[in-house]
MDAnalysis code that builds the backbone (N, CA, C; Angstrom):
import MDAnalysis as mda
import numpy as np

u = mda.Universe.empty(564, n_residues=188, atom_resindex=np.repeat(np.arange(188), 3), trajectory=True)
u.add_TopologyAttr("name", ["N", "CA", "C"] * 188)
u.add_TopologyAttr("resid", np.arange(1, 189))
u.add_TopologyAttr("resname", ["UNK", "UNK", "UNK", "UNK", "UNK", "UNK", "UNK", "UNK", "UNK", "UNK", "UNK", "UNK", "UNK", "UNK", "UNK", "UNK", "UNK", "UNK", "UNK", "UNK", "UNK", "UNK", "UNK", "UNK", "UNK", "UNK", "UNK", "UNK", "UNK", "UNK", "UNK", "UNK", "UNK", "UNK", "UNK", "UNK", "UNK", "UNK", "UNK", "UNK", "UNK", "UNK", "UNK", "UNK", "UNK", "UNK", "UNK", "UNK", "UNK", "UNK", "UNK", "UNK", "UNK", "UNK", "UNK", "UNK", "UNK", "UNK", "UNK", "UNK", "UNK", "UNK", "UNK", "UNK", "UNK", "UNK", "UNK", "UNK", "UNK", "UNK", "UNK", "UNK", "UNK", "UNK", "UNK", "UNK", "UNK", "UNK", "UNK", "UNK", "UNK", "UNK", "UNK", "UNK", "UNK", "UNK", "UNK", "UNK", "UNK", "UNK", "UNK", "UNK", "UNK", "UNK", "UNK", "UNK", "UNK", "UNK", "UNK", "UNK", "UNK", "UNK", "UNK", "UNK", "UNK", "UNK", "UNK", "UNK", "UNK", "UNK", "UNK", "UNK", "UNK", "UNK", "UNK", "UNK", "UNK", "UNK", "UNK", "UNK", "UNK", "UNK", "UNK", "UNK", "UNK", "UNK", "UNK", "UNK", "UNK", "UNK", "UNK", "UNK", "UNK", "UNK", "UNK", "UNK", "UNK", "UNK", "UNK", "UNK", "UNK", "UNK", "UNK", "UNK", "UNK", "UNK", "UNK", "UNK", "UNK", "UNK", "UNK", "UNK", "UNK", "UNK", "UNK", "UNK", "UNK", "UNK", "UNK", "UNK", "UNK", "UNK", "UNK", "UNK", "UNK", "UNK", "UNK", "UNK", "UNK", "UNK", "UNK", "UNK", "UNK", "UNK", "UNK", "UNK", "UNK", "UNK", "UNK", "UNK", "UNK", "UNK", "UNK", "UNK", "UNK", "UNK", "UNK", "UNK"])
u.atoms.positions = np.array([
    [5.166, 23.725, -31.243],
    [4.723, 25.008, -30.750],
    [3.687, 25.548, -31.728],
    [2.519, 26.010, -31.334],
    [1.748, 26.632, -32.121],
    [1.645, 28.186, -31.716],
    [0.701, 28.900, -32.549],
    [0.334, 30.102, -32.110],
    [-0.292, 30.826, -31.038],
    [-0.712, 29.104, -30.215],
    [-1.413, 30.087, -28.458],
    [0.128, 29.778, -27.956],
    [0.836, 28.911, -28.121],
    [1.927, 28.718, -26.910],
    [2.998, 29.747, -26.255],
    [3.496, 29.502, -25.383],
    [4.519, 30.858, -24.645],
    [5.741, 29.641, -25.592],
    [6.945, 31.016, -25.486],
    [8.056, 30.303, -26.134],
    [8.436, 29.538, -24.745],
    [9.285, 28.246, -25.589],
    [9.689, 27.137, -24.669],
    [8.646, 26.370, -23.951],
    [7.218, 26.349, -23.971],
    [6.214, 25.881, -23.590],
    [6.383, 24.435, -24.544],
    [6.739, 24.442, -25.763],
    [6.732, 23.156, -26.666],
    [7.869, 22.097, -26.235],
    [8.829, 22.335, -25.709],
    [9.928, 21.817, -24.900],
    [9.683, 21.304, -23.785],
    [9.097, 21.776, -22.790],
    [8.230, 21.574, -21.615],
    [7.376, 19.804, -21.702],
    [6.499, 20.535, -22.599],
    [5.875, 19.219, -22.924],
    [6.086, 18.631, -23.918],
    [7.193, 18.330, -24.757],
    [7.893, 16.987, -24.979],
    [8.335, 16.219, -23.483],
    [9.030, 17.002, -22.932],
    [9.884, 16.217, -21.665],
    [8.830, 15.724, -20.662],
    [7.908, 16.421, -19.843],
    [7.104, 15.985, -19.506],
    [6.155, 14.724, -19.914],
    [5.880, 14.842, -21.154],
    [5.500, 14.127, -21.828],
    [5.585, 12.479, -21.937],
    [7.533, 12.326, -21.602],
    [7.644, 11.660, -21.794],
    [7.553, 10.105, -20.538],
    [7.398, 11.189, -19.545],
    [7.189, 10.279, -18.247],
    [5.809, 10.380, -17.670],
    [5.052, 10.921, -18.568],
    [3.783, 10.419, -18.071],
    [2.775, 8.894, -18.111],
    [2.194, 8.429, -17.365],
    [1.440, 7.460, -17.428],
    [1.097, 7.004, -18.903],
    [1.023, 6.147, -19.760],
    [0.146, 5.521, -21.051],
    [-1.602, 5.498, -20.768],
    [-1.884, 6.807, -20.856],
    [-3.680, 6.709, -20.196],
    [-4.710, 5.828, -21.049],
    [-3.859, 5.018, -22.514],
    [-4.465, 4.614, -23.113],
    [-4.423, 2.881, -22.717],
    [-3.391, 3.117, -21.977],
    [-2.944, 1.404, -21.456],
    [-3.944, 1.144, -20.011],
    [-3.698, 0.090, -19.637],
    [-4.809, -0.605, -18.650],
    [-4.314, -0.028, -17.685],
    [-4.774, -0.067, -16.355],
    [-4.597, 0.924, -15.269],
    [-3.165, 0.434, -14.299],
    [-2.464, 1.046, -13.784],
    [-1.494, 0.399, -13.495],
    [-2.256, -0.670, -12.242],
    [-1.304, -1.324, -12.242],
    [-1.282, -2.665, -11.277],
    [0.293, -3.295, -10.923],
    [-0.009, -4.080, -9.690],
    [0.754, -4.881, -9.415],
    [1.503, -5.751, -10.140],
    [3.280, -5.722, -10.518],
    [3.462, -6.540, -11.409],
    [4.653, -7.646, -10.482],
    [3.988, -8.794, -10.387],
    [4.623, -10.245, -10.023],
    [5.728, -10.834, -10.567],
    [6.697, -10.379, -10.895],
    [8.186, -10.625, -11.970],
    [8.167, -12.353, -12.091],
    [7.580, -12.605, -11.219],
    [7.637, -13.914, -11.080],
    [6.992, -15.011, -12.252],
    [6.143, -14.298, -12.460],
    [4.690, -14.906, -13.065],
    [4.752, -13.550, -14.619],
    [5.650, -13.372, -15.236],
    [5.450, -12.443, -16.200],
    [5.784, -13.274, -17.547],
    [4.976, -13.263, -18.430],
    [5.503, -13.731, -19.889],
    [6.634, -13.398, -20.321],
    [7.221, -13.868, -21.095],
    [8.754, -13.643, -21.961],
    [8.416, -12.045, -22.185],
    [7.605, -11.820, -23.084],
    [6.971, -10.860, -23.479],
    [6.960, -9.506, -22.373],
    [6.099, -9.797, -21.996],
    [5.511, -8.805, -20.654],
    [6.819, -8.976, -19.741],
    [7.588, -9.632, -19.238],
    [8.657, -9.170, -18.790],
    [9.735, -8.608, -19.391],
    [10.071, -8.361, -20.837],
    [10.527, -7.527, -21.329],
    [10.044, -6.163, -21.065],
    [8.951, -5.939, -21.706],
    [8.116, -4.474, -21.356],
    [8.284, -3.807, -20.497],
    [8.165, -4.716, -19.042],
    [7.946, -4.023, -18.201],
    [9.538, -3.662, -17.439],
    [10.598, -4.637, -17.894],
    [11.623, -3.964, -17.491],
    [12.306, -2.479, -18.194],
    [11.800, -2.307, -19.242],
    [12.506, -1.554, -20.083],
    [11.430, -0.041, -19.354],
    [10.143, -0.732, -19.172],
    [9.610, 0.290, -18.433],
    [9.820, 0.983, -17.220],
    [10.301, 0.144, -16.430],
    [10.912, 0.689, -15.319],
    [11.920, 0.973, -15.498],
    [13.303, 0.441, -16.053],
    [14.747, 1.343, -16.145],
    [14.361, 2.869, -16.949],
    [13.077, 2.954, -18.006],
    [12.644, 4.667, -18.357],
    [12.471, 5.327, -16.413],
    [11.575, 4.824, -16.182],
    [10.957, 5.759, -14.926],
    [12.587, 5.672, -13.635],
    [13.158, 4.997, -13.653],
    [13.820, 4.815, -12.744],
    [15.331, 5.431, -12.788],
    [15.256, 5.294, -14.295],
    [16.433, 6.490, -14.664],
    [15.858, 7.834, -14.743],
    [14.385, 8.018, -14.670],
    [14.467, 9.462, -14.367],
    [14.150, 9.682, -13.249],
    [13.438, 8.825, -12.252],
    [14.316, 8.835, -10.888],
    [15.109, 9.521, -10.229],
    [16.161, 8.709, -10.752],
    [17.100, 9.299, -9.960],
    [18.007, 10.433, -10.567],
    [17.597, 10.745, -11.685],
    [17.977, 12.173, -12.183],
    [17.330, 13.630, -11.824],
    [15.685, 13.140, -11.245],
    [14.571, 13.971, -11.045],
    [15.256, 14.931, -9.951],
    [15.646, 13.168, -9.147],
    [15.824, 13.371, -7.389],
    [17.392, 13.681, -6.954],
    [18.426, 13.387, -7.933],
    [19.920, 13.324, -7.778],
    [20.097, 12.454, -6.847],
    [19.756, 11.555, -6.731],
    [19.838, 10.292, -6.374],
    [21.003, 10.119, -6.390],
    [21.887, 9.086, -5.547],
    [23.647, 9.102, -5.377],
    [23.058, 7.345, -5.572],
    [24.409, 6.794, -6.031],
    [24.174, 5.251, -5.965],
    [24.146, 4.669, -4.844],
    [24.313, 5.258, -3.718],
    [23.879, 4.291, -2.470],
    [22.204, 4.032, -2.441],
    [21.454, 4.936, -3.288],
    [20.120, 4.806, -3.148],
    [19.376, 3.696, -4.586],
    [19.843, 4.120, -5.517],
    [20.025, 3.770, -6.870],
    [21.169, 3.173, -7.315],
    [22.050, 2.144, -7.509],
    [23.257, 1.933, -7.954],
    [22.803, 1.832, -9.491],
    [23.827, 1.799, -10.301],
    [23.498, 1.407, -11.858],
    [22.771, 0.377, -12.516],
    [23.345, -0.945, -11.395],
    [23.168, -2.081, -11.630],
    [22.253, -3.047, -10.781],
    [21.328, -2.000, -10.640],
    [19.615, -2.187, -9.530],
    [19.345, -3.104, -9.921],
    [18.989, -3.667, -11.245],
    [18.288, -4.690, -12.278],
    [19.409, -5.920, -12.082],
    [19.987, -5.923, -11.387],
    [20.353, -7.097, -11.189],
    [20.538, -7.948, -9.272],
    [19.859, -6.664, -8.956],
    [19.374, -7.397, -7.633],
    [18.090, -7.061, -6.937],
    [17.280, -8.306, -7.485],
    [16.119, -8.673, -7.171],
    [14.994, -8.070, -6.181],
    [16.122, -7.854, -4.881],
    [15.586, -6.908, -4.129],
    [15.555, -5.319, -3.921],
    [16.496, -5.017, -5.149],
    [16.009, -3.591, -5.484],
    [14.607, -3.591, -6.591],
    [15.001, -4.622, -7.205],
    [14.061, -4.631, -8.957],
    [12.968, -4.423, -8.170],
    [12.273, -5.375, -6.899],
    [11.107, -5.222, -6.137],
    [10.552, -3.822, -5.782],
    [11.530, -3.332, -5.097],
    [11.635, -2.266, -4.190],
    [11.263, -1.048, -5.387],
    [11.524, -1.222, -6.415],
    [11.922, -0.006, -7.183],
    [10.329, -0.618, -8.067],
    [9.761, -1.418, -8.403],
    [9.161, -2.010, -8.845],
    [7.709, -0.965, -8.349],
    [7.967, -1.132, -6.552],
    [6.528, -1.182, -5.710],
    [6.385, 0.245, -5.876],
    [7.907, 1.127, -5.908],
    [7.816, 2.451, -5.539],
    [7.380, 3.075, -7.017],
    [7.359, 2.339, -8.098],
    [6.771, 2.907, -9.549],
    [5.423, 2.591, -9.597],
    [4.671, 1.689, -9.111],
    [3.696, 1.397, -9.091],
    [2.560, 2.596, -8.137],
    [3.587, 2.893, -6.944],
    [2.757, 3.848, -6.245],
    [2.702, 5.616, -7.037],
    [3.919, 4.911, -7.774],
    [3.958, 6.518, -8.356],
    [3.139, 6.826, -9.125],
    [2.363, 5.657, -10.241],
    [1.911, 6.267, -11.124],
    [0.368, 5.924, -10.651],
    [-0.111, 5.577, -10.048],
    [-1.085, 5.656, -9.032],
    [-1.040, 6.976, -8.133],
    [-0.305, 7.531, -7.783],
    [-0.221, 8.891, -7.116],
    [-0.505, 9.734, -7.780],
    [0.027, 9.935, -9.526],
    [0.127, 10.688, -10.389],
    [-1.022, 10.380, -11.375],
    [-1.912, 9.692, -11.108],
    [-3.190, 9.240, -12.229],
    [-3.969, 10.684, -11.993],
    [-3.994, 10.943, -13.425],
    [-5.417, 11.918, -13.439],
    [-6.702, 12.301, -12.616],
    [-7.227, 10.893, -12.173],
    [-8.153, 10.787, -11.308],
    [-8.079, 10.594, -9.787],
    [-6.667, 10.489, -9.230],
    [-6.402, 10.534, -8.058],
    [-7.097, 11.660, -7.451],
    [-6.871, 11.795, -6.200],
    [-6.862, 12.760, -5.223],
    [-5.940, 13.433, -5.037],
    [-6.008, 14.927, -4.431],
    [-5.184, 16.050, -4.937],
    [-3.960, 15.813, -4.056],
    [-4.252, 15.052, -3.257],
    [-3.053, 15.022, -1.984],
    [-2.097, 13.722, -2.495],
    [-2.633, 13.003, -3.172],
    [-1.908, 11.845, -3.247],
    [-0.239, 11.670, -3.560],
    [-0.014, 13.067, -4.529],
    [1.197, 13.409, -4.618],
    [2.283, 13.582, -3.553],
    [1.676, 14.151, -2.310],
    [2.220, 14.168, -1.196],
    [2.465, 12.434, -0.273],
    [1.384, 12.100, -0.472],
    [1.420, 10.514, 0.457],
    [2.782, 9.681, -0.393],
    [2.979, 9.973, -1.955],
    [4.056, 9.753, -2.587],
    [5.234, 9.967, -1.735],
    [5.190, 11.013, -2.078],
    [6.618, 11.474, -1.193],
    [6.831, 11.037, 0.149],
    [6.008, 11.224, 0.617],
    [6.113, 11.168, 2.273],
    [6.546, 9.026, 2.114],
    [5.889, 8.613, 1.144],
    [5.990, 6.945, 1.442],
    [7.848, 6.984, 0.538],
    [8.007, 7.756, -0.866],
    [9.552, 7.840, -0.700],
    [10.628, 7.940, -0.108],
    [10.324, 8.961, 0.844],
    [11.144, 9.017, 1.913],
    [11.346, 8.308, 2.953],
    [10.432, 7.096, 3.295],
    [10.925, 6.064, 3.888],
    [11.160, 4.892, 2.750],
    [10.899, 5.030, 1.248],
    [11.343, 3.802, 0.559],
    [13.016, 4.421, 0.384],
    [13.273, 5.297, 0.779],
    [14.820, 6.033, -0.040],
    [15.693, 5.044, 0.974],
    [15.372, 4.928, 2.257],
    [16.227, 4.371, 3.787],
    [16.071, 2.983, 3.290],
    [14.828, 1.823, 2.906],
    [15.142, 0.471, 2.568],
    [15.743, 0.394, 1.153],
    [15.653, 1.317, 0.301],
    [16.902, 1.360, -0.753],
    [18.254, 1.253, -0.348],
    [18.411, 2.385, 0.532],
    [19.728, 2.658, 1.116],
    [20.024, 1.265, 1.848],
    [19.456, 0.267, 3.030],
    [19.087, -1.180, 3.127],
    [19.830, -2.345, 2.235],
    [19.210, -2.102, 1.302],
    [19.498, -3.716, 0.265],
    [20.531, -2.741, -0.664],
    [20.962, -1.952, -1.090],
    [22.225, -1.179, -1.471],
    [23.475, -2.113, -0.473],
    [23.386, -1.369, 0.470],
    [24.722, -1.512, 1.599],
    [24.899, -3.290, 1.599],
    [23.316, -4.025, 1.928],
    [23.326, -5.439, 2.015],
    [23.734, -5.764, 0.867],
    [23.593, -6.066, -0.546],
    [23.627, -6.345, -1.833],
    [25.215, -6.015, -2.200],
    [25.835, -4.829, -1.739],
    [27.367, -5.022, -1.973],
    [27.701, -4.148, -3.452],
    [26.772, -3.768, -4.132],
    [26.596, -2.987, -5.564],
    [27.131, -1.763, -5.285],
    [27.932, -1.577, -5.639],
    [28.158, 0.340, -5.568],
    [28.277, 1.037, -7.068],
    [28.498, 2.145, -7.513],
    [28.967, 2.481, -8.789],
    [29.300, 2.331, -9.369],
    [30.526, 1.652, -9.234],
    [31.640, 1.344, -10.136],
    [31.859, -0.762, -10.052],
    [31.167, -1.143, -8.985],
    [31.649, -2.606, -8.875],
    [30.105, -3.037, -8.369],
    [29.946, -4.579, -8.960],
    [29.233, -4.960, -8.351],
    [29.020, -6.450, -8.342],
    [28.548, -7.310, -7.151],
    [28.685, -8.885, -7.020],
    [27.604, -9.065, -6.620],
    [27.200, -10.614, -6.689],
    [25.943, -10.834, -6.711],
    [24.979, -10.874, -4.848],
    [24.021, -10.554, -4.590],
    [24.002, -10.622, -3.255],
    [24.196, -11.385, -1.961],
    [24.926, -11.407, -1.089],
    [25.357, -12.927, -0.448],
    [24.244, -13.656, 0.097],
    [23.960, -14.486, -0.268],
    [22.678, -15.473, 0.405],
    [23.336, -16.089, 1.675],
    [22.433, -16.112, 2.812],
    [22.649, -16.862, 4.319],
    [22.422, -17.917, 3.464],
    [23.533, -19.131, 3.642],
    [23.424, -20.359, 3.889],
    [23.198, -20.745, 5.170],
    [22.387, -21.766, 4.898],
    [21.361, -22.137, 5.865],
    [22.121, -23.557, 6.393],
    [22.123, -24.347, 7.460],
    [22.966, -25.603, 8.110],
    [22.326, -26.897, 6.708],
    [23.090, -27.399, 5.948],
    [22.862, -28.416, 5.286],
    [22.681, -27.812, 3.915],
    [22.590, -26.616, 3.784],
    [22.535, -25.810, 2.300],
    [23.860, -25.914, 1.969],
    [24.323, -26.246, 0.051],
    [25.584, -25.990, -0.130],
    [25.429, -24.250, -1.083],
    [26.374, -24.008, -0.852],
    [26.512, -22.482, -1.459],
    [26.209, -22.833, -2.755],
    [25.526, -21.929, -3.626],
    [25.256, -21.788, -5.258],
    [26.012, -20.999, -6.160],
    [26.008, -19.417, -5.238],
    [26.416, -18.529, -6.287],
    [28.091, -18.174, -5.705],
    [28.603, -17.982, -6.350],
    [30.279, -17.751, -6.030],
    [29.933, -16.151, -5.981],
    [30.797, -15.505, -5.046],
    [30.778, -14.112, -4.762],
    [31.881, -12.957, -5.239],
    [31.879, -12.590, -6.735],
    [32.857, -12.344, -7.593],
    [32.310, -11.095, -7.591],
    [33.063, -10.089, -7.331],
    [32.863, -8.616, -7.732],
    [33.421, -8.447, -8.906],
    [32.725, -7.479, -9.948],
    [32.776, -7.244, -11.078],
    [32.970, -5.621, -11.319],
    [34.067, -5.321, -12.091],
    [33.367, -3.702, -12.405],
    [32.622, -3.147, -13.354],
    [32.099, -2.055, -12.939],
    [30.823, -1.817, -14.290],
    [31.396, -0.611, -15.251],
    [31.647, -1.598, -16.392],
    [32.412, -1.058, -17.044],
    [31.340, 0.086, -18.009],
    [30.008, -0.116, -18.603],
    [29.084, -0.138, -19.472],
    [27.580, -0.001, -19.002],
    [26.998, 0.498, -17.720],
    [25.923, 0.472, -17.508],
    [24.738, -0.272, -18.430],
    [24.004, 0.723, -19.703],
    [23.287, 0.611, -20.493],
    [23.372, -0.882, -21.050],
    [24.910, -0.697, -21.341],
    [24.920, -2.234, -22.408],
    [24.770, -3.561, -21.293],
    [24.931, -3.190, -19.799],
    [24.690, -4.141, -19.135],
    [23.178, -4.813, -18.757],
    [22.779, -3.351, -18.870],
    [21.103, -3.248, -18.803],
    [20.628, -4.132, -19.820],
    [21.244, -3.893, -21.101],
    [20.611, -4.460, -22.476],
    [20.858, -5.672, -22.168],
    [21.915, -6.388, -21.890],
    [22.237, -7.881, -21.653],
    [21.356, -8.594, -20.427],
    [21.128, -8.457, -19.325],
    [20.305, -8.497, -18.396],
    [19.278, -8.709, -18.949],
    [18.566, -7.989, -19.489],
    [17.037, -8.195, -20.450],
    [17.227, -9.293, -21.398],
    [18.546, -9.592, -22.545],
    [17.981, -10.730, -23.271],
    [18.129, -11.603, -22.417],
    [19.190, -11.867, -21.343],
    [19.307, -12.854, -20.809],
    [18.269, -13.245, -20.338],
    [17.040, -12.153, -19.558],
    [16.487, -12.907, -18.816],
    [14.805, -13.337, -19.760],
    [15.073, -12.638, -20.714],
    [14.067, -12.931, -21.875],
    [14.057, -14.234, -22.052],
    [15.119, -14.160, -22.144],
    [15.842, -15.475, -22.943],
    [15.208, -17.075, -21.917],
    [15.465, -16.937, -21.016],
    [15.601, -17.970, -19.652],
    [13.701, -17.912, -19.730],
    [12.869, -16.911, -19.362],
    [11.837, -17.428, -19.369],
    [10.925, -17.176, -20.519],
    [11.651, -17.181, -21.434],
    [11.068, -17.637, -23.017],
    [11.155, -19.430, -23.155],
    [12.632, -20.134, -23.046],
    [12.849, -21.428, -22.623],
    [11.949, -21.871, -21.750],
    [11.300, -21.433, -20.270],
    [10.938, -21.919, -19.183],
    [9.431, -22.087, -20.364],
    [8.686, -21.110, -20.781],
    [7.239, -20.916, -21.491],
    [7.621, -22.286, -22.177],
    [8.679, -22.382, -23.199],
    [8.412, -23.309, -24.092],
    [8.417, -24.399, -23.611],
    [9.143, -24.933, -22.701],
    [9.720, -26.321, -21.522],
    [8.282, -26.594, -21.050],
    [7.423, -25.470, -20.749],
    [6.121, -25.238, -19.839],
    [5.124, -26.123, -21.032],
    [4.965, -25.160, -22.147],
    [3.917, -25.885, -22.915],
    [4.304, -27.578, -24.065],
    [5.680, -27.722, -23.681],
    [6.004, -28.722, -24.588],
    [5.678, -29.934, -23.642],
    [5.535, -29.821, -22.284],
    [5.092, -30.190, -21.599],
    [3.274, -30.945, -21.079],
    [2.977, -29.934, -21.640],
    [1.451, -30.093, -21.941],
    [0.957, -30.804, -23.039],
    [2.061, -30.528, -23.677],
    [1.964, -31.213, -25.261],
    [1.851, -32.482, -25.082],
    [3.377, -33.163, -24.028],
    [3.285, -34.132, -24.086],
    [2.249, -34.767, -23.187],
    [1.408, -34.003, -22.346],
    [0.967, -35.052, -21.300],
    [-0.957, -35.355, -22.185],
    [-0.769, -34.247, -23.282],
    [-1.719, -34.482, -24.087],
    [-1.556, -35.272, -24.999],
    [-0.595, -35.818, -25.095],
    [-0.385, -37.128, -26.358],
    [0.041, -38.497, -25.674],
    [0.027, -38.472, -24.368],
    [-0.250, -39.351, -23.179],
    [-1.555, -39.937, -23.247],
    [-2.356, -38.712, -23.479],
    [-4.141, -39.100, -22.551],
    [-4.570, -40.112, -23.706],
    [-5.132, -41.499, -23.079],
    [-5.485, -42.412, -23.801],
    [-7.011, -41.607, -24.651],
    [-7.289, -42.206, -25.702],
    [-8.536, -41.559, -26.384],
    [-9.701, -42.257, -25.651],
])
């Protein structure tokens, strides 16, 4: 707080503050989970559980829309993914004045395919199992369908991330040890 500010104006913008865009970072874009570095898929998850936990605190969001344990089904991570992407594109400095509104108006039909892969996915508050995949005629089943309760949100969050750090940190190294070898293949 300095000497032009109203009291509680310095409070204001800490909090605000803290969910605004990085205007110093590259412009938002499309992010492909698929195709993300060890690295850069860390980032960007930790970036979205910030925006997505304030989300649904902004909005009081109930877990049929948001469950705890979003980050572990794929088709929310997407969903929640596309709807941060439009957000901070809605909310860029240089947007258009209305864009805030086309936000909302496109939330309110992303809130119903949340509500969608919620009910499908089987995740609620307190329990959650992994999503049932249609087996297909000649497919054998993969994942066993074990409901779990969520005992720990956060610390589940935290585990989720090394794990999946972890898996395509291995895949990078498998990737270039690979190259390695097909370069100590090539006759001179």
């Amino acid at each position: 707080m300095n000497e032009h500010s109203a009291p509680g104006e310095g409070n204001e913008n800490i909090q605000a503050e803290q969910f605004e865009p990085d205007l110093v970072a590259e412009p938002p874009h499309p992010i492909n989970w698929n195709l993300l570095t060890s690295q850069d898929l860390e980032e960007e998850l930790l970036e979205l559980n910030r925006w997505v936990n304030w989300l649904r605190t902004e909005y009081g969001l109930p877990a049929a829309v948001i469950p705890p344990v979003w980050h572990r089904h794929p088709e929310l991570l997407w969903e929640l993914s596309a709807l941060h992407l439009h957000w901070l594109c809605a909310y860029d400095p240089n947007q258009d004045g209305s864009a805030p509104f086309g936000w909302h108006r496109d939330f309110a039909e992303a809130r119903q395919r949340l509500r969608d892969w919620v009910t499908a996915s089987g995740t609620r508050l307190d329990r959650d199992r992994p999503t049932r995949q249609t087996v297909w005629p000649g497919e054998e089943r993969t994942v066993h369908i074990v409901e779990e309760a969520i005992m720990d949100r956060d610390a589940d969050f935290v585990q989720f991330v090394l794990e999946q750090v972890e898996a395509r940190r291995a895949a990078e190294d498998a990737f270039y040890a690979s190259i390695g070898a097909r370069t100590d293949e090539t006759p001179n």
